[in-house]
C-alpha positions in Angstrom: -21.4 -5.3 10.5 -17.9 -6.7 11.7 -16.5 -6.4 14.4 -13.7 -5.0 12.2 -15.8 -2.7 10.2 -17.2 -1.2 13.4 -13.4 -0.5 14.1 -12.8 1.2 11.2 -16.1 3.2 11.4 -14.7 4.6 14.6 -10.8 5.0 13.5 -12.7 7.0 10.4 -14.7 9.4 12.6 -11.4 10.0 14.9 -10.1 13.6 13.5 -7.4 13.9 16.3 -4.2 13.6 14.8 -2.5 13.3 18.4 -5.5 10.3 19.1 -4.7 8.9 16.0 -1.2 8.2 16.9 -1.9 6.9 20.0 -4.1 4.5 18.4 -1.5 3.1 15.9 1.1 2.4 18.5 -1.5 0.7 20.2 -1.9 -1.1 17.2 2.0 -1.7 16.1 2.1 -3.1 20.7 -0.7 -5.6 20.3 1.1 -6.9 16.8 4.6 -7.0 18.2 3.5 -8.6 21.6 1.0 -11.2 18.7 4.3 -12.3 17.1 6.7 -13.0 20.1 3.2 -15.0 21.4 2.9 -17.1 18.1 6.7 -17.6 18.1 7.1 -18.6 22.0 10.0 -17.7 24.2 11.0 -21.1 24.3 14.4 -21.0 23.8 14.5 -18.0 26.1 13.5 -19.5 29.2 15.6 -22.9 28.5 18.9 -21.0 28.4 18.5 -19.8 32.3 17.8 -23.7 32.9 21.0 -24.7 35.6 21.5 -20.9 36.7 19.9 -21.1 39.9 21.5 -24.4 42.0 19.4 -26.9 44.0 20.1 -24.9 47.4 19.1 -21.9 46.3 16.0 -23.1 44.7 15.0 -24.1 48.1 15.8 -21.6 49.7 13.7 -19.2 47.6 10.7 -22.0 48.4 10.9 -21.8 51.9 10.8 -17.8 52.0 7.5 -17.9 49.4 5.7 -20.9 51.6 7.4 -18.5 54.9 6.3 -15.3 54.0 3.1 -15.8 51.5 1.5 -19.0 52.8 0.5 -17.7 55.9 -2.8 -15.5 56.6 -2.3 -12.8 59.1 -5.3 -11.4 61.3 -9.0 -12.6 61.1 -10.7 -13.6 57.9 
């Protein structure tokens, strides 16, 4: 048996209507977020490209390696 067909053995047995739902917007979540993966957000991320300037960039650097790159206490 598949991987599939064991699915739908156990979407068969569900008799919850309320479970049911749950289960399809599951469903219609994982296919939406499959699309927008297959598509890319390419074009997305290249149109904040030259929003944030040089100084600011470095600035945001040196507070990550500042406050993140530092252990505190004994390890």
């Amino acid at each position: 048996m598949t991987l599939k067909d064991e699915i739908l053995v156990d979407i068969t047995a569900i008799k919850s209507p309320n479970l049911l739902n749950q289960i399809y917007e599951f469903i219609q979540l994982v296919k939406k977020n499959s699309a927008v993966s297959e598509v890319g957000n390419r074009d997305e991320v290249l149109s904040l490209a030259g929003l944030l300037s040089d100084a600011d960039a470095e600035e945001i650097i040196a507070t990550i390696n500042n406050e993140f790159n530092n252990i505190e206490g004994e390890w």
